[in-house]
C-alpha positions as CSV (number, residue, x, y, z in Angstrom):
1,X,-48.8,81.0,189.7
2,X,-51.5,83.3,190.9
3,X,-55.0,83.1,191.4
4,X,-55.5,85.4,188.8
5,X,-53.2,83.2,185.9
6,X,-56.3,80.4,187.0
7,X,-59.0,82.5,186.3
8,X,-58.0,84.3,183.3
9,X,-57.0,82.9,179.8
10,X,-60.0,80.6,179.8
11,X,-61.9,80.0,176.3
12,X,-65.2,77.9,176.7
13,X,-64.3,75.1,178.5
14,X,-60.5,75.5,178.7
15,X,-58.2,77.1,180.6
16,X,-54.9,78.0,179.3
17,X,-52.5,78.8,182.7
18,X,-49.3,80.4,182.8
19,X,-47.8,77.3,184.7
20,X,-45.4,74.9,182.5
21,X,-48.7,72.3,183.4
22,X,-49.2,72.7,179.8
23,X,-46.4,70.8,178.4
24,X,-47.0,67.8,180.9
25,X,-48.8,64.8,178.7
26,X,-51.8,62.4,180.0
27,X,-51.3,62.1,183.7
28,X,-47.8,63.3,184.4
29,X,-48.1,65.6,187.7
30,X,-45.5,64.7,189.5
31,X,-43.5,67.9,188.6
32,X,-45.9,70.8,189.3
33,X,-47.2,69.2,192.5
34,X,-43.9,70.6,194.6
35,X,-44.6,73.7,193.1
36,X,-48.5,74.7,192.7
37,X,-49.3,73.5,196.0
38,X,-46.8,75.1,198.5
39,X,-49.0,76.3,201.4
40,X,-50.5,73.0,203.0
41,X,-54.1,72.9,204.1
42,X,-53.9,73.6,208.1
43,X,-55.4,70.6,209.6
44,X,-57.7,71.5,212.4
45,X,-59.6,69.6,215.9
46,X,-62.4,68.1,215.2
47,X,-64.9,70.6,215.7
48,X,-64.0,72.8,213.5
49,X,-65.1,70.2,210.8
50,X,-68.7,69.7,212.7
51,X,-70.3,72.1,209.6
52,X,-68.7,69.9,206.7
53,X,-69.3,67.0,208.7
54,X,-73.1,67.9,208.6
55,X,-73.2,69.0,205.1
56,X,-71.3,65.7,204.1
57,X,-74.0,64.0,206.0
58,X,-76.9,65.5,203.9
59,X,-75.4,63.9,200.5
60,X,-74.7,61.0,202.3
61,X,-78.7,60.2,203.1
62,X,-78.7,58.7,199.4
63,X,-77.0,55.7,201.6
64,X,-80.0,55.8,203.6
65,X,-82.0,55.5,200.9
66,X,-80.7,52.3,199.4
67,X,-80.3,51.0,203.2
68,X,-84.1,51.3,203.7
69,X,-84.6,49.4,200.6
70,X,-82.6,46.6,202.1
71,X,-84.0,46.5,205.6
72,X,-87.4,46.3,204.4
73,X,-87.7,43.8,201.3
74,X,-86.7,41.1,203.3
75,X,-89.4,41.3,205.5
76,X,-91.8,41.8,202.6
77,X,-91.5,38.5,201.9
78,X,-92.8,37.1,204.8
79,X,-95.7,40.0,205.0
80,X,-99.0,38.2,204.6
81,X,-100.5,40.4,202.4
82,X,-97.2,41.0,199.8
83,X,-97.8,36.7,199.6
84,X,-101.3,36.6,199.3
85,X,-101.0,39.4,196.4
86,X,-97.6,38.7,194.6
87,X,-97.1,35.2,195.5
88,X,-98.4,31.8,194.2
89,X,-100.8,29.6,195.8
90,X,-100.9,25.8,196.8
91,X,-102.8,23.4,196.4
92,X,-104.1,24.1,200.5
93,X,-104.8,27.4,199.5
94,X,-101.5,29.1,201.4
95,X,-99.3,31.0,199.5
96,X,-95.7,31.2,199.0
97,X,-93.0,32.5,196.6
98,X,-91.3,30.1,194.8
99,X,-87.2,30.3,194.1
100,X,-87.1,32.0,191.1
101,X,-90.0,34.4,191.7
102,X,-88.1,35.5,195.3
103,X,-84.6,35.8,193.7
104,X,-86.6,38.0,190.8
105,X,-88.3,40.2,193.7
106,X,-85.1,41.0,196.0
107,X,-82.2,41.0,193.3
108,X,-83.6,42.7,190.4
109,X,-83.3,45.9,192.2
110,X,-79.7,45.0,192.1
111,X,-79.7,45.3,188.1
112,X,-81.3,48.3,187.6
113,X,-78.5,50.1,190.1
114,X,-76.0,48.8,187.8
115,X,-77.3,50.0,184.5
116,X,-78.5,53.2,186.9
117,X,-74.8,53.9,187.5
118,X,-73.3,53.4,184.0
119,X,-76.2,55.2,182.2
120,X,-75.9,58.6,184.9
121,X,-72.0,58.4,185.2
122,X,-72.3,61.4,182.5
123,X,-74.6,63.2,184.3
124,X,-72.0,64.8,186.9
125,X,-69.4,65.7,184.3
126,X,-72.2,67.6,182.5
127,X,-74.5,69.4,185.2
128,X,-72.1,68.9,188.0
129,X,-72.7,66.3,191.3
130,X,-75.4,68.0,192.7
131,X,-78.0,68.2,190.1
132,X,-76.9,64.5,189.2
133,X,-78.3,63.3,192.6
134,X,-81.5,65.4,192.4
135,X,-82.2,63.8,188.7
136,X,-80.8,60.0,190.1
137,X,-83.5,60.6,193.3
138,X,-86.3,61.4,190.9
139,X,-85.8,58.5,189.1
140,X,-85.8,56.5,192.0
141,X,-89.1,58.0,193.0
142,X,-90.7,57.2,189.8
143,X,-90.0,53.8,190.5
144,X,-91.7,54.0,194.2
145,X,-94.6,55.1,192.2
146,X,-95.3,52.1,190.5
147,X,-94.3,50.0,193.2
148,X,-97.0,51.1,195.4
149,X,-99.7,51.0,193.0
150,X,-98.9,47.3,192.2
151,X,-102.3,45.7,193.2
152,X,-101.6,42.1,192.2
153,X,-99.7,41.9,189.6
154,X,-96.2,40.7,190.2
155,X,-94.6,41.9,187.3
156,X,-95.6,45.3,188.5
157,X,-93.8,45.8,191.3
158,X,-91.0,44.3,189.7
159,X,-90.9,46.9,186.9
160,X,-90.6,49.5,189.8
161,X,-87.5,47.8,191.3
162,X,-85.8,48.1,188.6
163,X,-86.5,51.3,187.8
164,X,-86.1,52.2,191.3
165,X,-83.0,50.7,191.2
166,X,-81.6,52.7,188.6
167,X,-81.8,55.8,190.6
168,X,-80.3,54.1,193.7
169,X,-77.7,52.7,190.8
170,X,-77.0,56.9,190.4
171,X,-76.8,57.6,193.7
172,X,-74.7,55.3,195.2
173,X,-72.1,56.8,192.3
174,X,-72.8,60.3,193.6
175,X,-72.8,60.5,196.6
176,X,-69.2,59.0,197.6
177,X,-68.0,61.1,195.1
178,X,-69.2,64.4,196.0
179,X,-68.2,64.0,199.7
180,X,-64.7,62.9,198.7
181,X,-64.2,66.4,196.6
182,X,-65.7,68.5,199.0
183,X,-64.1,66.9,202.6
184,X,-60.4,68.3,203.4
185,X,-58.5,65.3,203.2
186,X,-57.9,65.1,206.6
187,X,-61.0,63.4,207.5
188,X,-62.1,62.2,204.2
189,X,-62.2,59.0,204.7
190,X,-64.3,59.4,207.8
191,X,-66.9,61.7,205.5
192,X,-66.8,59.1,203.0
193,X,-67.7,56.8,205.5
194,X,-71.0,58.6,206.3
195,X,-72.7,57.0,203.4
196,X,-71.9,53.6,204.7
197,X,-73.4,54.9,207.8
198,X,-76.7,56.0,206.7
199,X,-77.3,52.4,204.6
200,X,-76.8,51.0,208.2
201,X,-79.1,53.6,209.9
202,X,-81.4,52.8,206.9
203,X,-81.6,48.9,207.2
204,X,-81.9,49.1,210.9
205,X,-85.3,51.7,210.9
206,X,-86.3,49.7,207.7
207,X,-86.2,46.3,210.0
208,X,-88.1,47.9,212.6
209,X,-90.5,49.4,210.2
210,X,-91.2,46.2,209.0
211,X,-91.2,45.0,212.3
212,X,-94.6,47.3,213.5
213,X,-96.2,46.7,210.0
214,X,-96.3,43.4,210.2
215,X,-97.7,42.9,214.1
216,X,-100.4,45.7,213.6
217,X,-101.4,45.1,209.8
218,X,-102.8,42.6,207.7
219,X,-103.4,44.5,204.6
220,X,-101.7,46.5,201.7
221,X,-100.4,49.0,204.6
222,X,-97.8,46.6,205.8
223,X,-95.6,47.1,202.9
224,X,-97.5,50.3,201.0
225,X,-96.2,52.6,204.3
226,X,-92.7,51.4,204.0
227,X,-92.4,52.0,200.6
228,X,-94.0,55.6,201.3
229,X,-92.0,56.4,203.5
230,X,-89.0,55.5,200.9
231,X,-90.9,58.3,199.1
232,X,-90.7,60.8,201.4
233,X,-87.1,60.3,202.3
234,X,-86.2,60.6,198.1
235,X,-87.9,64.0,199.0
236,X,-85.8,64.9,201.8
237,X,-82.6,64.0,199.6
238,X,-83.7,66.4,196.8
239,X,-84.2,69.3,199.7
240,X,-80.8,68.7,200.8
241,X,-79.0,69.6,197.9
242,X,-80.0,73.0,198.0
243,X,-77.5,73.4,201.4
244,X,-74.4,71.5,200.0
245,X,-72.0,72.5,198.4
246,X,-70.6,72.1,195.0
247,X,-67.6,70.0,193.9
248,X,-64.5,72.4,193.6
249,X,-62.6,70.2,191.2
250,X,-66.2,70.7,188.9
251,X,-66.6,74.3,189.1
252,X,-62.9,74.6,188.3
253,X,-63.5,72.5,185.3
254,X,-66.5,74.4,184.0
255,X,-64.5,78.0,184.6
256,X,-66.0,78.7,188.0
257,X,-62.7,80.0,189.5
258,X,-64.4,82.2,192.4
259,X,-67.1,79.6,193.3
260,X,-64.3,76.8,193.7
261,X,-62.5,78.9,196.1
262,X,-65.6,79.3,197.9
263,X,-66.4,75.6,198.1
264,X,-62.9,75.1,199.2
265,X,-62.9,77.9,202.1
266,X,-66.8,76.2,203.3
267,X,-65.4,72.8,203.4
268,X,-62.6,73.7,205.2
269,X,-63.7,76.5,207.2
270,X,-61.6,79.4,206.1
271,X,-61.7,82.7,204.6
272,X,-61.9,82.5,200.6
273,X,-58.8,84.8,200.8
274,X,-56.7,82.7,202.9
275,X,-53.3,81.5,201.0
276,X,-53.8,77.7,201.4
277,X,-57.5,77.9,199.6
278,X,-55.5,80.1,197.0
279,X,-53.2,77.8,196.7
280,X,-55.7,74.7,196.8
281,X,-57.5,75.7,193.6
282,X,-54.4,76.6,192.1
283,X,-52.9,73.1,192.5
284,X,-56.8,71.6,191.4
285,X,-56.8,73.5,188.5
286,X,-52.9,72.6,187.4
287,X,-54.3,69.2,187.7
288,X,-57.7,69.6,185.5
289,X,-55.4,71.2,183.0
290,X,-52.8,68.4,183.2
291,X,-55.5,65.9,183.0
292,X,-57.4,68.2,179.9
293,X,-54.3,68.3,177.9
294,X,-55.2,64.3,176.9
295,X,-58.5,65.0,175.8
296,X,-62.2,63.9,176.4
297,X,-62.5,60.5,178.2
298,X,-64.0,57.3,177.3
299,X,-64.9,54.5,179.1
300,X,-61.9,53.0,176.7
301,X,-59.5,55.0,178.9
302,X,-60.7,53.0,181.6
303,X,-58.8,49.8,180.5
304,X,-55.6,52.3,179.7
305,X,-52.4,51.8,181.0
306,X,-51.0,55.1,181.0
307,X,-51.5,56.4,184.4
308,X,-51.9,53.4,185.8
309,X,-55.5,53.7,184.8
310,X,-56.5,50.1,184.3
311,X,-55.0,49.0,187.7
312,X,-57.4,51.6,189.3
313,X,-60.1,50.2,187.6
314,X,-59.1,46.4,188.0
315,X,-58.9,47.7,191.7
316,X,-62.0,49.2,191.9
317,X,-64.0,46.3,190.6
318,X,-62.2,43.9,192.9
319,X,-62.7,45.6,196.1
320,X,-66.4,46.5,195.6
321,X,-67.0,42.8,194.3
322,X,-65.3,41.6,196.7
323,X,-67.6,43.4,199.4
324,X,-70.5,41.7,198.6
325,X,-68.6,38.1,198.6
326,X,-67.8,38.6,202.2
327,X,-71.6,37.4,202.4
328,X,-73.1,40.4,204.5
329,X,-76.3,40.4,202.2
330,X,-76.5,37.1,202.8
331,X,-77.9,38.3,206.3
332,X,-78.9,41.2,205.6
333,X,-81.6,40.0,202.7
334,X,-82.6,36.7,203.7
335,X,-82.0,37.5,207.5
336,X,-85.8,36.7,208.8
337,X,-85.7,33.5,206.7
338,X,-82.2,32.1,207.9
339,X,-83.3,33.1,211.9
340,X,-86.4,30.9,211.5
341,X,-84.4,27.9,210.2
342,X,-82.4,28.3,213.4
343,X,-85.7,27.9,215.6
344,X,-86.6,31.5,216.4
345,X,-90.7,32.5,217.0
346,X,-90.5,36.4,215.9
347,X,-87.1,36.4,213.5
348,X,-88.1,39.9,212.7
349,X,-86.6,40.9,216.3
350,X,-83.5,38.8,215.5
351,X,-83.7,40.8,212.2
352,X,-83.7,44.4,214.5
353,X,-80.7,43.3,216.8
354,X,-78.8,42.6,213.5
355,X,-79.7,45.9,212.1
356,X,-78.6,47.4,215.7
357,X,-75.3,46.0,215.9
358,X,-74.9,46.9,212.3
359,X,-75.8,50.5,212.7
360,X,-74.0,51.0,216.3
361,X,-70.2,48.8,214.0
362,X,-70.7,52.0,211.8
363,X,-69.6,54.8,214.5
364,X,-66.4,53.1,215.2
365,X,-65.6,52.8,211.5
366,X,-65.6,56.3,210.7
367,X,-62.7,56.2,213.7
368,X,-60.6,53.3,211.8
369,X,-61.1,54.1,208.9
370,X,-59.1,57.5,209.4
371,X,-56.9,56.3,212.8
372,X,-55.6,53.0,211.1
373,X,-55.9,53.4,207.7
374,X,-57.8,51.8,204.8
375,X,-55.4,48.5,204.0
376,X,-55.2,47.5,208.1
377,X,-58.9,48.0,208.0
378,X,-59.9,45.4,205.4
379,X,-57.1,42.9,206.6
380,X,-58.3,42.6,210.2
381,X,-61.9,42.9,208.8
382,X,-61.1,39.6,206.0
383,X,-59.7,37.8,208.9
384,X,-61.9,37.9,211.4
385,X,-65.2,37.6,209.2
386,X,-63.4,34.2,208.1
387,X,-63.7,32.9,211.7
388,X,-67.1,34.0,212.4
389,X,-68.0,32.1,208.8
390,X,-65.9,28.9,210.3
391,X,-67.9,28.7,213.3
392,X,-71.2,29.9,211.6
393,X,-71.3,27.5,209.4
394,X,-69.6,24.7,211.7
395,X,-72.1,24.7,214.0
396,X,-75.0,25.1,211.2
397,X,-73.8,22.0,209.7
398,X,-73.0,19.9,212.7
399,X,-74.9,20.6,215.5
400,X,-78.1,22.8,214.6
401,X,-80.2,19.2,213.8
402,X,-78.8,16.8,216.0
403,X,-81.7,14.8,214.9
404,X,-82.5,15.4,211.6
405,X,-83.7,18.4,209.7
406,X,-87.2,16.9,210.2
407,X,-86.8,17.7,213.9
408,X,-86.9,20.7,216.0
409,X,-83.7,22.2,215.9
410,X,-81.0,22.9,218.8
411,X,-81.8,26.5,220.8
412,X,-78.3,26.2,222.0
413,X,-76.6,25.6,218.3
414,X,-79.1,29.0,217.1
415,X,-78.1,31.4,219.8
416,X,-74.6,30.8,219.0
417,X,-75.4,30.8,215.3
418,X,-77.3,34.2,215.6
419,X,-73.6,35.4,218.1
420,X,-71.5,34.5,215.5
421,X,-73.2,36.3,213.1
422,X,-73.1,39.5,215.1
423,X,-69.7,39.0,215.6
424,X,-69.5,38.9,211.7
425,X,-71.6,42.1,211.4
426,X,-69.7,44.0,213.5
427,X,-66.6,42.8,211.8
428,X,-68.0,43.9,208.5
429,X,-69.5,47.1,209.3
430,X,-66.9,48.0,210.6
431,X,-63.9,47.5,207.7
432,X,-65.1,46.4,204.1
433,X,-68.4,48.2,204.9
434,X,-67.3,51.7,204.2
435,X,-63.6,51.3,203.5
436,X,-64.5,49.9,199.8
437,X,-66.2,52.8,199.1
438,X,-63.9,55.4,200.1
439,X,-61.1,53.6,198.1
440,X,-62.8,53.4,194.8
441,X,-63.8,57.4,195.6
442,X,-60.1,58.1,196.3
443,X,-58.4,55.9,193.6
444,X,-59.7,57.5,190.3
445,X,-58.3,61.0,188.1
446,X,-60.8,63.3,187.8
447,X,-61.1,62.7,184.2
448,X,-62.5,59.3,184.6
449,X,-63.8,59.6,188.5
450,X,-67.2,59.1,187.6
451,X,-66.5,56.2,185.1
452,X,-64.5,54.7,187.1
453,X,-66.8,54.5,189.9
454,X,-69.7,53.8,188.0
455,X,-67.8,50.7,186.5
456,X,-66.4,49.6,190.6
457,X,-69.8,49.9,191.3
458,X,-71.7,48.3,188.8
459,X,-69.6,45.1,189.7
460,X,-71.1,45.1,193.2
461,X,-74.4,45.5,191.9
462,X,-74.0,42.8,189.7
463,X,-72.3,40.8,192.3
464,X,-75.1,41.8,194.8
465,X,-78.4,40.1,192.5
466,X,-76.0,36.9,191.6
467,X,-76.5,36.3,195.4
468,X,-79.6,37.8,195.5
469,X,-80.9,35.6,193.2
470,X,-79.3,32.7,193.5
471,X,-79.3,32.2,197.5
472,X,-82.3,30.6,197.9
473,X,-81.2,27.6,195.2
474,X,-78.0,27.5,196.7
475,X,-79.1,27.4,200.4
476,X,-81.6,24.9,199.6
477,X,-79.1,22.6,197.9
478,X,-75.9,23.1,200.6
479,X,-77.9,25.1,203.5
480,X,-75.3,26.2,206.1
481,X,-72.4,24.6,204.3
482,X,-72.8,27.9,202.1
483,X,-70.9,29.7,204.7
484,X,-68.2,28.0,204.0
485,X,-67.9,29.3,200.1
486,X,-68.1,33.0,201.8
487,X,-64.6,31.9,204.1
488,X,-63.1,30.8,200.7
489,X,-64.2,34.0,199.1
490,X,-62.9,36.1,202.3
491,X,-59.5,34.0,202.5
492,X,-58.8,35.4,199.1
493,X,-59.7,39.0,200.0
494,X,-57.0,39.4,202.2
495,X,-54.6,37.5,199.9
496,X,-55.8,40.3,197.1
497,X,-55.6,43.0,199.9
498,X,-51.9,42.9,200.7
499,X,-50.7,42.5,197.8
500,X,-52.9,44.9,196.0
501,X,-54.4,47.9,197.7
502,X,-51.9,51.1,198.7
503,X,-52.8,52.7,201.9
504,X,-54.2,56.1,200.7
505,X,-54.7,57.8,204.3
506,X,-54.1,61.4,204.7
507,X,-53.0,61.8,201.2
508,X,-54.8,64.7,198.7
509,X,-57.0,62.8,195.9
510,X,-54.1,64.4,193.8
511,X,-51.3,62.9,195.7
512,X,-53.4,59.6,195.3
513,X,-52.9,60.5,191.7
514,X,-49.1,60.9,192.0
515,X,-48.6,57.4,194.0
516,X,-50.1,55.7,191.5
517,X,-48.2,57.2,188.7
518,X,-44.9,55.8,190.6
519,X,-45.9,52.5,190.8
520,X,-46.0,52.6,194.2
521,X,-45.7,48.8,195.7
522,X,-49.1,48.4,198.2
523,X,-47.0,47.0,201.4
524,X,-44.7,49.9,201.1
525,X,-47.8,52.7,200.6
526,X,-48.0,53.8,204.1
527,X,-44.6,55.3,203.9
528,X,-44.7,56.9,200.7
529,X,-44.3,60.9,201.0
530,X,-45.4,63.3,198.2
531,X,-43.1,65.0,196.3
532,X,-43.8,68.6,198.1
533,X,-42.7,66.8,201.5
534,X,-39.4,65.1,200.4
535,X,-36.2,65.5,201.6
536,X,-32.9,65.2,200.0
537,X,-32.8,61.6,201.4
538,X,-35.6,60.1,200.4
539,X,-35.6,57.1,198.0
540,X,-38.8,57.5,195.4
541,X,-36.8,54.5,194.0
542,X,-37.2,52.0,196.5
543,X,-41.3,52.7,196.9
544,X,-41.4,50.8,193.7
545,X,-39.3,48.0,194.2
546,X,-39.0,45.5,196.6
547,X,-36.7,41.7,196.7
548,X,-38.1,40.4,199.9
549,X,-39.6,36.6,198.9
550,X,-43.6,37.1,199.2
551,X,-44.3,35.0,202.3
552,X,-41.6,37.2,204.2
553,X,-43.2,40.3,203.2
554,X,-46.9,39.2,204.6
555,X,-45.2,37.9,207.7
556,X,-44.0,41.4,207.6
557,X,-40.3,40.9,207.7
């Protein structure tokens, strides 16, 4: 097929191509991906990726943006004016937040990036990625808007989060996405990885933000310049998407033949005229017709079992909720509250070295995450977060009031306390951190991409305000003994792991599509070949089957 046979024959919104693509129903690809795509993508050192890398970077600052929220709310809290204005007042005349009013304060952000993220999933499809994140920041920004001119009404500022959180809800969507259709997939996962990167980057400078506010301000400026600054940084987001470049599988989809070869020669840094860009959009757009030939999707086709479609999205949900049951937010929200239980002075500097080690766990992740793969990444990660919980939690229960909660607590229980849990945040950041969202980017059809990881990431959201909300009943019912529900929670993430995510590294997005279709089994993934690399010898059969009793095949025998 030529690159001519793509361009022309298109009417409105479909292309018809000369390729026997058109005969193949719903998601059937397997037999034109030997043929369309027979030039392979030349993978290159490192530097010559440094200009996608930086572009990838720019989308990925909307992960800054929800990472500053994050680092800073927490310390809100215990900023004297946010109490004195938003909080209610004892009978001594100090203030304080009660439960309900806290949970409210810090989770309900949480909602409105869930509905954000179901109500813009659209957005993309229709105007293409970019202008979705331009319209998602906006709305964001609105939401700032109100926040900051809450004078003392608690309700208020609440409004604003959720709104606010609607246009994180968008961008958190977005931004994954776009990087993982515009990075060669040689070092998309590392790309993808970027946006976990700049959340860390963003709670660590939102920690230390907080951190000067608080020690130099007593008024409205201790939380009014932080949320500013959130302003300003929605601002920077909007100016960056006039550098990056469009999604290729979306221009191809909208009949933008010659600006998709484009994108595809930026990202990976070759003439437009090369043969394996030619050849790239002529295997993307076999694919968009393949996929086309089924019709519009609806979120229905989501919970569809042709293609494999409902696994994905069963998949999807799992691994992002099971993310935020690892417990990280549990630190990374309530952090300055739980470092003051263990006896600290200043918690906000405990709070800075947390968002240090978190931010500094984020470099070697973008390694991993490409050098051992995404499965090996979240089964090292599960496991050794569960020991960090068993001693965190150990030592909270047993040895952090050797006299009582009503005495002073033991320095040397805290220090290991606050050790363990940077042991855990490195453990974190540097697996399920990014890894969860580079699988839900990598595991969808184009068709329903955005759907799909508008539903995935909905179910974090949602998962992220239940323990938002709800922390501050539970710790004040169990206390430390609630890091023992995260170990439960992490013992079945590996479990859930092995037995159900494939290994997706170094594979197109379309040869992603193609493993799924053959039913692939996860512990066999990182030796499946695509069809265009198979030899006469090689047993498609056997990928999908397996007789070895469970407990021998996670002992690895």
């Amino acid at each position: 097929m030529s690159s001519s046979d793509v361009e022309s024959s298109r009417s409105g919104n479909r292309s018809v191509l000369s390729h026997e693509s058109n005969k193949i129903d719903d998601y059937q690809t397997n037999d034109f991906s030997a043929d369309v795509a027979p030039t392979e993508m030349p993978k290159k050192p490192a530097s010559a990726y440094v200009t996608v890398s930086i572009l990838c970077l720019m989308i990925a600052f909307g992960g800054y943006v929800y990472g500053w929220d994050t680092g800073t709310i927490g310390g809100f809290l215990s900023h004297e004016d946010f109490l004195r204005r938003f909080g209610q007042k004892k009978e001594d005349g100090t203030y304080y937040f009660s439960n309900p009013r806290m949970g409210l304060i810090v989770a309900i952000f949480n909602i409105g990036c869930a509905i954000g993220g179901l109500a813009w999933s659209r957005l993309g499809d229709i105007y293409g990625r970019r202008l979705a994140l331009v319209w998602v920041t906006i709305v964001y920004m609105i939401g700032l808007v109100i926040s900051i001119a809450s004078i003392d009404k608690w309700y208020q500022y609440f409004i604003g989060r959720i709104i606010s959180g609607c246009g994180v809800g968008g961008i958190a969507v977005y931004s994954p996405l776009l990087i993982s259709e515009v990075s060669p997939k040689h070092v998309r996962g590392t790309l993808v990885s970027c946006y976990q990167l700049m959340i860390t980057l963003g709670i660590f400078l939102g920690y230390c933000t907080n951190y000067a506010t608080d020690h130099h301000y007593t008024n409205s400026v201790q939380w009014r310049v932080p949320l500013g600054l959130g302003f300003a940084w929605a601002l920077f987001m909007i100016a960056a998407m006039l550098f990056v470049p469009e999604s290729p599988r979306f221009l191809i989809e909208v009949g933008k033949i010659e600006e998709a070869k484009v994108s595809v020669a930026r990202s990976n840094k070759l003439t437009v005229d090369d043969p394996s860009v030619i050849a790239e959009v002529e295997f993307l757009a076999a694919g968009i017709e393949a996929e086309r030939e089924a019709g519009t999707a609806s979120w229905m086709e989501l919970f569809s079992t042709k293609g494999k479609i409902l696994q994905r999205t069963i998949l999807g949900v799992m691994i992002q909720s099971l993310q935020q049951l690892t417990g990280a937010n549990y630190f990374f929200f309530y952090g300055t509250q739980i470092f003051q239980a263990v006896g600290l002075e200043d918690s906000y500097q405990t709070a800075i070295v947390i968002g240090v080690v978190n931010f500094a766990s984020t470099f070697p992740a973008i390694y991993f995450v490409e050098r051992f793969g995404r499965r090996t990444g979240l089964l090292w990660g599960a496991a050794g977060m569960i020991c960090c919980f068993v001693v965190f939690a150990s030592v909270g229960v047993t040895r952090l009031y050797p006299n009582g909660r009503d005495q002073p607590s033991s320095k040397g229980a805290g220090n290991c306390m606050i050790c363990f849990t940077c042991f855990f945040i490195f453990c974190f950041a540097t697996t399920w951190a990014p890894t969860a969202y580079v699988i839900v980017s990598e595991s969808f059809p184009l068709r329903v991409k955005a759907k799909g990881m508008a539903l995935s990431i909905a179910a974090n959201w949602i998962w992220n305000f239940l323990l938002g909300f709800f922390t501050p009943f539970i710790t004040g019912a169990i206390n430390f003994y609630y890091g023992y529900v995260f170990m439960g929670c992490l013992c079945f993430s590996w479990v859930y792991v092995f037995f159900f995510v494939p290994e997706t590294k170094g594979l197109s997005l379309e040869e992603v599509n193609i493993m799924w279709e053959e039913g692939v089994l996860p512990w066999k993934s990182a030796s499946w070949v695509p069809p265009s690399k198979r030899d006469s010898d090689y047993d498609a059969d056997a990928m999908a089957h397996d007789d070895v009793p469970f407990y021998k095949r996670m002992l690895g025998k």
